[in-house]
Rosetta silent file (secondary structure, phi, psi, omega in degrees, C-alpha in Angstrom):
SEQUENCE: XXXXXXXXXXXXXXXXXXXXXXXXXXXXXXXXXXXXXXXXXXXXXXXXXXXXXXXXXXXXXXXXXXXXXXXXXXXXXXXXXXXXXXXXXXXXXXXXXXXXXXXXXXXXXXXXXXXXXXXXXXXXXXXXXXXXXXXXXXXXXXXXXXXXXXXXXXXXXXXXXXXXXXXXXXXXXXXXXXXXXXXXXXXXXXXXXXXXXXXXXXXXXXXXXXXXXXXXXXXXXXXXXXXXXXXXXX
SCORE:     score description
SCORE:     0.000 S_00000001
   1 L     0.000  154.940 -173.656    0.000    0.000    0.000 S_00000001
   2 L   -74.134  136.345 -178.734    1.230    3.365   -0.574 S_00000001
   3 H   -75.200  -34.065 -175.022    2.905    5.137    2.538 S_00000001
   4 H   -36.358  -36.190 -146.163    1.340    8.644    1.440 S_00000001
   5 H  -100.750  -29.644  165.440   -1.830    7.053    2.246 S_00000001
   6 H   -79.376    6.670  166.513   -0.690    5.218    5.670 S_00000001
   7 H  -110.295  -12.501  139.097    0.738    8.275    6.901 S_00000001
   8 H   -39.406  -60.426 -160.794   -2.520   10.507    6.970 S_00000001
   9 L   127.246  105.074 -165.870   -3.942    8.813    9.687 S_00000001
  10 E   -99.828  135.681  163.198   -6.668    6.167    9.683 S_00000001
  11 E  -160.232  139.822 -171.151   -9.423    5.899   11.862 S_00000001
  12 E   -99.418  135.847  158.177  -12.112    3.711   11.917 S_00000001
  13 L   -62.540   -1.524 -178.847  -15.950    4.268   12.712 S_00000001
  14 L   -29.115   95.505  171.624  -17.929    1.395   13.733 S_00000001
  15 E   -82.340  126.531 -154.013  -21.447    1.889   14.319 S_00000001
  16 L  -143.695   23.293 -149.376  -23.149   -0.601   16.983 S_00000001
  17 L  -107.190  -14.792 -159.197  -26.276    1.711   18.192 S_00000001
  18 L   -63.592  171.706  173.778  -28.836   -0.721   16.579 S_00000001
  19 L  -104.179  176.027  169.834  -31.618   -2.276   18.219 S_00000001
  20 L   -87.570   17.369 -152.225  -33.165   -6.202   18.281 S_00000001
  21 L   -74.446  -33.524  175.709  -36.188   -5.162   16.733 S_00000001
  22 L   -81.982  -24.762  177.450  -35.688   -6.992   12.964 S_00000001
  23 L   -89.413    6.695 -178.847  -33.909   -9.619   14.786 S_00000001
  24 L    52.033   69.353  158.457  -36.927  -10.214   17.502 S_00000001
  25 L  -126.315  153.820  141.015  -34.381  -10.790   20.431 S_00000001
  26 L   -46.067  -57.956 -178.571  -34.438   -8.881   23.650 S_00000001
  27 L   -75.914  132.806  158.799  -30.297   -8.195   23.141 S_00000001
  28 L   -71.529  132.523 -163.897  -29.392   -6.106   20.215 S_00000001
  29 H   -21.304  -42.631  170.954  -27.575   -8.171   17.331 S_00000001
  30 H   -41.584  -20.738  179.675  -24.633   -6.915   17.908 S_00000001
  31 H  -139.121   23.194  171.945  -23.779   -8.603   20.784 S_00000001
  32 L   -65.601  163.621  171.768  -25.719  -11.914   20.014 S_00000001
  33 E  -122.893  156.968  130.846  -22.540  -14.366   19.694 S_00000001
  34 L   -82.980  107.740 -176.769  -21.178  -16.927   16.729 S_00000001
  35 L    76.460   19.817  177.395  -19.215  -19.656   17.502 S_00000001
  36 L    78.051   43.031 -169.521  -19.407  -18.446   21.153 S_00000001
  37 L  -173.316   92.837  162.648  -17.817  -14.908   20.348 S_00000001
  38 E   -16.330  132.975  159.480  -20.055  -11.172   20.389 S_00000001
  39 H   -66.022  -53.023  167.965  -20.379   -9.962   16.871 S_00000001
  40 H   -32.254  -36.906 -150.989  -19.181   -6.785   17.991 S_00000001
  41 H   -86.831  -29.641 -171.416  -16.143   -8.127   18.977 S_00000001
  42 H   -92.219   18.795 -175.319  -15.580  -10.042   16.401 S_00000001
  43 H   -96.801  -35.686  171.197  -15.910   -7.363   13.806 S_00000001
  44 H   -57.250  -37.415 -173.367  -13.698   -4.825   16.098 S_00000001
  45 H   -63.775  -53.793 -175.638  -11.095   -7.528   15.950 S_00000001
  46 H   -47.008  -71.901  130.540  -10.910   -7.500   12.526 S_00000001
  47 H   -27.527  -33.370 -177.174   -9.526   -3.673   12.554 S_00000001
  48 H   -67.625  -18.317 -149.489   -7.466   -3.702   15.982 S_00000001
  49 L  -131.952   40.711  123.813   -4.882   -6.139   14.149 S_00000001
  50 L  -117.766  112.445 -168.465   -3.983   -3.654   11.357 S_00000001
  51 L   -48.852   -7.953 -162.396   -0.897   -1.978   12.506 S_00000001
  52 L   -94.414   -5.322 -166.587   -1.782    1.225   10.253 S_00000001
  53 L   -74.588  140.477  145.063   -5.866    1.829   11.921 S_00000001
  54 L   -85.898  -40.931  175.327   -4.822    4.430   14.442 S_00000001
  55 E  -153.097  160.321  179.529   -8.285    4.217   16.592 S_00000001
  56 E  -135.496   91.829 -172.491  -11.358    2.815   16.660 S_00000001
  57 E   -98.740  117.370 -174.047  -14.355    4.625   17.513 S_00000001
  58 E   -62.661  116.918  172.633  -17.764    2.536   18.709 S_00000001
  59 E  -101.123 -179.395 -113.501  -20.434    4.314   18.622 S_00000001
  60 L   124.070  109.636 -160.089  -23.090    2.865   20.638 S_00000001
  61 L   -53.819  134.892  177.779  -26.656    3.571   22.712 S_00000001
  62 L   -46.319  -29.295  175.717  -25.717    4.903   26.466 S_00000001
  63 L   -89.784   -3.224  172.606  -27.652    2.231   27.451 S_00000001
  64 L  -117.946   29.568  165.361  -25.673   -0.663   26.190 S_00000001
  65 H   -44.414  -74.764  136.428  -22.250    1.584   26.790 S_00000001
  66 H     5.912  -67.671 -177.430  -21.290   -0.666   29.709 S_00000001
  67 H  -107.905   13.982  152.650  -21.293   -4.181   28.253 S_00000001
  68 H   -67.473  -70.336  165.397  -19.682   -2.493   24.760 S_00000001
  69 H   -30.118  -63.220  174.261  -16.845   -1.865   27.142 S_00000001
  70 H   -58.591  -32.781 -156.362  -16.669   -5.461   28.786 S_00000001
  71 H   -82.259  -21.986 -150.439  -16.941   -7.223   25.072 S_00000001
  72 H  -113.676   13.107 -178.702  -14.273   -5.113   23.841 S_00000001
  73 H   -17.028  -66.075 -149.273  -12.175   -4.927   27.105 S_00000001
  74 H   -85.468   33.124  176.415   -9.142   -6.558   25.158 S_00000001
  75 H  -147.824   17.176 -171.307   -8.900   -3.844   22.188 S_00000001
  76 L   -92.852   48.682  166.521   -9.347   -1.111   24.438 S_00000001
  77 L  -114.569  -12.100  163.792   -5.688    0.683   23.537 S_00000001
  78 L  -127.422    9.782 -172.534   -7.149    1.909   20.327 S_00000001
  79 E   -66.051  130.698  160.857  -11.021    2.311   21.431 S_00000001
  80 E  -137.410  162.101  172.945  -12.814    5.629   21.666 S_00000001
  81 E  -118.503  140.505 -179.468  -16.699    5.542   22.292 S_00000001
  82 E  -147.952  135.181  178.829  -19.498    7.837   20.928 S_00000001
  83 L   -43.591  121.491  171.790  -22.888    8.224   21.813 S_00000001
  84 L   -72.156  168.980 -178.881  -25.438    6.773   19.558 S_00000001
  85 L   -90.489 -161.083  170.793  -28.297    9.245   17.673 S_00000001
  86 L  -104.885   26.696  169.338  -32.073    8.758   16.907 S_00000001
  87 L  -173.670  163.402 -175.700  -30.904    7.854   13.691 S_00000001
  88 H   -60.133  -33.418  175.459  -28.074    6.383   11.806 S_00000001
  89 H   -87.695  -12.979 -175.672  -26.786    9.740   10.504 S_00000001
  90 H   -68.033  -69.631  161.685  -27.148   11.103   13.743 S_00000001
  91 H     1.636  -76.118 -161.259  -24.983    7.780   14.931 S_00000001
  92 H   -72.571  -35.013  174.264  -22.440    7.987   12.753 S_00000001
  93 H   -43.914  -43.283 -152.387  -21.902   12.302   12.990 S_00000001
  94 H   -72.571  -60.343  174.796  -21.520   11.541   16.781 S_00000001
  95 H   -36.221  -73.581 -156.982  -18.482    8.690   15.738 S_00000001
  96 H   -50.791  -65.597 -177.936  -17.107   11.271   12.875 S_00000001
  97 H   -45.603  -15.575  170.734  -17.129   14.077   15.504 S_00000001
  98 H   -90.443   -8.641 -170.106  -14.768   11.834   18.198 S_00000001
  99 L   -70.309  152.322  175.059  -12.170   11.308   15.435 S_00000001
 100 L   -83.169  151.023 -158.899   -8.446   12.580   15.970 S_00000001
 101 L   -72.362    8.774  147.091   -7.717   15.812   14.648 S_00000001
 102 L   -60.181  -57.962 -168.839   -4.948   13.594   12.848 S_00000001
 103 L   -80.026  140.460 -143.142   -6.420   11.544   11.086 S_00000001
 104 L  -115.608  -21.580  165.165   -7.236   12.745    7.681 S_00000001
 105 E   -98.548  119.787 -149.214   -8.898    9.400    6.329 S_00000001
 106 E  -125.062  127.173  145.387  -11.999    7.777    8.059 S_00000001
 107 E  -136.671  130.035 -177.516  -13.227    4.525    7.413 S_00000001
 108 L   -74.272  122.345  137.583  -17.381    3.606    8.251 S_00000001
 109 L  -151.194  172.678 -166.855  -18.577   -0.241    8.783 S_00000001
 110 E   -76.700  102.327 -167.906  -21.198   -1.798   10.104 S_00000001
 111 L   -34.427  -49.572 -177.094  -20.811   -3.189   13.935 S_00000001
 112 L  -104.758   37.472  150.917  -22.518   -6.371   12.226 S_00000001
 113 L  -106.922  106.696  141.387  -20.402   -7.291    9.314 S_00000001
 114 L   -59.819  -68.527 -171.762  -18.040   -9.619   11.145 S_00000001
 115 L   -46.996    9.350  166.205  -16.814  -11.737    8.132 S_00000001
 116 L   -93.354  161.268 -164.405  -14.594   -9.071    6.456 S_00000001
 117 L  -117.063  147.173 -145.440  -11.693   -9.536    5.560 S_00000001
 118 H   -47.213  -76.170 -124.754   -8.059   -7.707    6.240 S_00000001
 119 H   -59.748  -13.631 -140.966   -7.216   -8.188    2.672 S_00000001
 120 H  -102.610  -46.752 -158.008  -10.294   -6.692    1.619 S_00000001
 121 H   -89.933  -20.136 -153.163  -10.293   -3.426    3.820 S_00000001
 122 H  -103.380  -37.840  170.694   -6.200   -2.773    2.986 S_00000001
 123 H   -80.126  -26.463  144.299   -7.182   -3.365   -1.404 S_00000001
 124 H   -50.715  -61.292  157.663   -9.926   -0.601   -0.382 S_00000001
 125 L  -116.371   61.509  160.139   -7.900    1.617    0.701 S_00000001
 126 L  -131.008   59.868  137.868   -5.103    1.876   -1.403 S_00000001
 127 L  -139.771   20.833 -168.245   -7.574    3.158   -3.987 S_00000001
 128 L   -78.906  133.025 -171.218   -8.779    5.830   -1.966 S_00000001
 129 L  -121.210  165.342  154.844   -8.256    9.088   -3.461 S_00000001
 130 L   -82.913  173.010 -166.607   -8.918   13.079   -2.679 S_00000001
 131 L    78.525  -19.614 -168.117  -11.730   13.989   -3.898 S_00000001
 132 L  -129.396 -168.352 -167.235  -13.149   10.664   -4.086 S_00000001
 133 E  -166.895  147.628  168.309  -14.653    7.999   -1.582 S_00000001
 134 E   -95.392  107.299 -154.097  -14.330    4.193   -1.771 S_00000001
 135 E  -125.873  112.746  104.534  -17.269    1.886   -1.090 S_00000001
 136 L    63.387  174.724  152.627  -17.279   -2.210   -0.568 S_00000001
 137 L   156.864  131.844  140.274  -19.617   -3.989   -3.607 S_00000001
 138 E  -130.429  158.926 -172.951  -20.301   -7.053   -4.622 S_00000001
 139 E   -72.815  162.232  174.762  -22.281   -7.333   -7.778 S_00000001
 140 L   -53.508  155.675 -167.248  -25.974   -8.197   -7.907 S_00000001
 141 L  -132.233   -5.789  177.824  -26.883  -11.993   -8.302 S_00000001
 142 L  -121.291  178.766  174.784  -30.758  -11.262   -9.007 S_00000001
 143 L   -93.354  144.140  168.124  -32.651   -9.663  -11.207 S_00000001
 144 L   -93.254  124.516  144.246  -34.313   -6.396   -9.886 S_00000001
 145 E   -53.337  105.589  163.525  -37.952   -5.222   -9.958 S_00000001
 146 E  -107.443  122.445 -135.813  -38.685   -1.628   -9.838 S_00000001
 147 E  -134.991  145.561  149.935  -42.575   -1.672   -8.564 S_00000001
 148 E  -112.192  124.076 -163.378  -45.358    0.981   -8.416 S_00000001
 149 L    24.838  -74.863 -151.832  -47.958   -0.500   -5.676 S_00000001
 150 L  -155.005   20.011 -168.433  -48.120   -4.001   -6.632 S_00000001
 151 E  -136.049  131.273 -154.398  -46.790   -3.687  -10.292 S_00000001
 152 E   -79.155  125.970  178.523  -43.799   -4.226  -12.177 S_00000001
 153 E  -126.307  -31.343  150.344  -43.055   -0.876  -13.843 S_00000001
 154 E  -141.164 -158.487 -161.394  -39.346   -1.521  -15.342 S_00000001
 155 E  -137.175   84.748 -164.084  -36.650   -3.862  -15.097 S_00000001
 156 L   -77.265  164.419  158.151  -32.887   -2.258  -14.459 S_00000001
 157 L   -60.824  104.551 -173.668  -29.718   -3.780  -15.951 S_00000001
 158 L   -83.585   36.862  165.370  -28.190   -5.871  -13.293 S_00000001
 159 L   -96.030   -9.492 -176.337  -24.923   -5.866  -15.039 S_00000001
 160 L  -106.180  -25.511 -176.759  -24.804   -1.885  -13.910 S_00000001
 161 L   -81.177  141.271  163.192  -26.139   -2.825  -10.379 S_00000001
 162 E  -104.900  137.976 -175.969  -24.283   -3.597   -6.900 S_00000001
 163 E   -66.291   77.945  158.922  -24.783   -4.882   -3.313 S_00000001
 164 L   -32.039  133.819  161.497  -23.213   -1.727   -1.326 S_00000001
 165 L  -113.363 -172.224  155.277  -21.511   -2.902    1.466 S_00000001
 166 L  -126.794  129.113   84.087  -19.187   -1.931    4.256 S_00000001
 167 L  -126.406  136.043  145.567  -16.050   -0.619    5.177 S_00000001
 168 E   -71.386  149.542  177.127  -16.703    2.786    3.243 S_00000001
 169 E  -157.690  153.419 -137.730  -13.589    5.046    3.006 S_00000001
 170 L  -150.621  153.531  135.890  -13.407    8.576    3.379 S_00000001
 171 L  -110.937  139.271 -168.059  -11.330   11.461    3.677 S_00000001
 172 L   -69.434   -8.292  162.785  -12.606   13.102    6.720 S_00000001
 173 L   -76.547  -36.108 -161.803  -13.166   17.022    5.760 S_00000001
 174 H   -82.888  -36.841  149.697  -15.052   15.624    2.991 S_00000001
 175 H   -52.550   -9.324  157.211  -17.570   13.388    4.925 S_00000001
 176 H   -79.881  -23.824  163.523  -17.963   16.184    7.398 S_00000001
 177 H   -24.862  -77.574 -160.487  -19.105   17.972    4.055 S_00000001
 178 H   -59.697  -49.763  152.951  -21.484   15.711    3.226 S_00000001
 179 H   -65.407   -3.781  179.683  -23.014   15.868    6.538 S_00000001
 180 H   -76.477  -57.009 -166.330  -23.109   19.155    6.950 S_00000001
 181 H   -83.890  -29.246  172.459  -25.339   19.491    3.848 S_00000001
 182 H   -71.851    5.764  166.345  -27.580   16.695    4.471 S_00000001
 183 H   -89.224  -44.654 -164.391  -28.698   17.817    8.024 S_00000001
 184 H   -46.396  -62.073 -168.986  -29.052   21.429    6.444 S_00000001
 185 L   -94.061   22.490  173.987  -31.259   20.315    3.701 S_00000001
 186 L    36.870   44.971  151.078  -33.007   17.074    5.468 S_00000001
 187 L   -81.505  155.722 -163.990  -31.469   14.503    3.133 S_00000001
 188 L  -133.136  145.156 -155.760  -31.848   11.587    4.240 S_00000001
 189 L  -156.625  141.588 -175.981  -29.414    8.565    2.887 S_00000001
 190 L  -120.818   40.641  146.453  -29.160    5.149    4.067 S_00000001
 191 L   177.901  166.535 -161.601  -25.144    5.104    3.820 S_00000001
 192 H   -95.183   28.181  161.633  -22.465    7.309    4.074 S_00000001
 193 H   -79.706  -24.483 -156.299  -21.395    6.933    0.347 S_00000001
 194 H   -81.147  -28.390  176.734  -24.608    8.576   -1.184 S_00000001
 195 H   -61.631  -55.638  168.602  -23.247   11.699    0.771 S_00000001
 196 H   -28.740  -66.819  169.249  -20.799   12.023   -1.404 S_00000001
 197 H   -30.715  -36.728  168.207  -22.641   11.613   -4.204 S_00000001
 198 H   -94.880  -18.893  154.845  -24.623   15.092   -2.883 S_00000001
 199 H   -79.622  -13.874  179.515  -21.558   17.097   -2.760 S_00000001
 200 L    81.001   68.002  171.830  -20.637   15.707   -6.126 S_00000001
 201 L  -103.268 -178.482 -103.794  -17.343   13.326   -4.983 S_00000001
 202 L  -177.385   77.701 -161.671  -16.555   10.602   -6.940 S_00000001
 203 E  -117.178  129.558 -173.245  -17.274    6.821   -5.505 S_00000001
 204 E  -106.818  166.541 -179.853  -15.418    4.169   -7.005 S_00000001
 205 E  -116.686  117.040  147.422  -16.239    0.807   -6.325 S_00000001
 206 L   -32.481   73.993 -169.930  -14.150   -1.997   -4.376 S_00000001
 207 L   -81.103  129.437 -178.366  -15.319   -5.579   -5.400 S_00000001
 208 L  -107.133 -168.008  170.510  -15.423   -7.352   -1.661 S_00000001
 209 L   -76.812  130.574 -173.921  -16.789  -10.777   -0.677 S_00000001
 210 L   -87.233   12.843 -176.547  -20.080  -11.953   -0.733 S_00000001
 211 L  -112.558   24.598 -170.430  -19.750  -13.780    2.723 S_00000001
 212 L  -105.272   58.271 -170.077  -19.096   -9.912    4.087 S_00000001
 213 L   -86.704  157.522  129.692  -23.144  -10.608    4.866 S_00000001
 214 L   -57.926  130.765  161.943  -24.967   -8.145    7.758 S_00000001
 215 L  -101.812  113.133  159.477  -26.394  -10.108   10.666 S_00000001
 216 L  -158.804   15.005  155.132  -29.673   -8.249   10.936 S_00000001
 217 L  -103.976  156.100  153.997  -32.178  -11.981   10.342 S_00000001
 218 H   -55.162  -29.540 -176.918  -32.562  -14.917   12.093 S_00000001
 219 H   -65.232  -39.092 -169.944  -31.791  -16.267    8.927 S_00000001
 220 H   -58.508  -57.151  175.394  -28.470  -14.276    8.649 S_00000001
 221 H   -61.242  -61.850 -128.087  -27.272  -16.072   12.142 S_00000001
 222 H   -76.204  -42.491 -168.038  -27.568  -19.331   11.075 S_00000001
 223 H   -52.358  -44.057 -154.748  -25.884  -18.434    7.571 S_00000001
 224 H   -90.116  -22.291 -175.869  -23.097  -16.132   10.294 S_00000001
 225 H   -93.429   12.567 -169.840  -22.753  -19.216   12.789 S_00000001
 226 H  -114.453   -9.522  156.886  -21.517  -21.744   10.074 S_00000001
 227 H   -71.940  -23.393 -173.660  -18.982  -18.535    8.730 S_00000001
 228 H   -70.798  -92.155  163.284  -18.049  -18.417   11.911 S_00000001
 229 H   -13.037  -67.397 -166.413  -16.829  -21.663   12.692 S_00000001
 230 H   -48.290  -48.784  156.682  -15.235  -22.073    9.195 S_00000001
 231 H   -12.090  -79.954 -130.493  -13.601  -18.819   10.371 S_00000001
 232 H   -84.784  -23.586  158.816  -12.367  -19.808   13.503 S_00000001
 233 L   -29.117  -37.044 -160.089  -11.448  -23.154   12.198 S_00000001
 234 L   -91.291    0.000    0.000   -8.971  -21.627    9.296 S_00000001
């Protein structure tokens, strides 16, 4: 990887504020386990053991601060914590806003993608550019419906469409940008690449792994405790 780009400053984002509510459990997914081992933790792990992340900040609801702390006891030399919002962009602002005034490149994932992999986040970003943002993808495997009420109304090309995933990569003035103008103007975006995309940045796409699944089904654990194992196994 290029040193220009390991000597900015890295810091990672990890949002963990979710609730159980799609997964019907009393505990929020995040700290359900696989293979005997908190998703959180094992998704944190996955960052603490690349020498170039400088920190890693959790964000996470005040009320499950406390056993966020206990899971992740043994990573806490690069740990910062940040209050979750009442919403995902709120979430993640609160994360962006703890970062060190070092670090000039931010990378966003999802508390509950465990399965990614090193090689995966380190061939993200060393295509990270200024001006530009990095995102995860794997390509689509179905065909897509685009529906009005209960009706088919086209068909897109799934040879131009992609899964978005996470780790996202950033430089961090410009995601503070992006976030600026989508609280100003109440956009509302369900990741932090499409901000970019409203400042007019540039998002290239990363092809990752399709076993880089979100645990947010029941179906998803069963799928995440037989990744797991093979994981832990390897």
């Amino acid at each position: 990887m290029d040193e220009k780009i390991l000597n900015k400053g890295i810091s990672v984002i990890i949002t963990a504020a979710g609730n159980g509510t799609r997964m019907g459990t009393d505990l929020p997914k995040q700290f359900l386990k696989l293979n005997n081992r908190e998703i959180i933790q094992r998704t944190v792990g996955k960052f603490f053991e690349l020498s170039f992340v400088k920190e890693i900040i959790i964000v996470v609801s005040e009320e499950e601060m406390e056993r966020c702390l206990e899971i992740l006891k043994d990573f806490s030399s690069k740990l910062k914590f940040a209050k979750g919002g009442n919403t995902r962009e709120e979430s993640t602002f609160n994360g962006l806003n703890m970062v060190d005034k070092g670090s000039e490149i931010v990378i966003t994932h999802d508390g509950v993608r465990p399965f990614i992999k090193k090689e995966t986040i380190i061939g993200a970003l060393s295509e990270v550019k200024r001006d530009e943002a990095v995102v995860v993808c794997v390509p689509m495997k179905d065909t897509i419906k685009n529906a009005k009420g209960n009706y088919i109304s086209y068909t897109p090309n799934r040879e131009e469409l992609y899964n978005a995933q996470t780790p996202q990569i950033f430089y961090k003035d410009d995601l503070i940008k992006g976030y600026e103008k989508a609280f100003k103007e109440n956009i509302k975006v369900t990741d932090d690449s499409s901000l970019m995309e409203v400042i007019g940045h540039k998002v290239k796409i990363y092809i990752g792994e399709y076993d880089n699944i979100k645990i947010t089904t029941k179906e998803d654990l069963i799928i995440g405790e037989i990744l797991a194992k093979m994981e832990d196994e390897s």
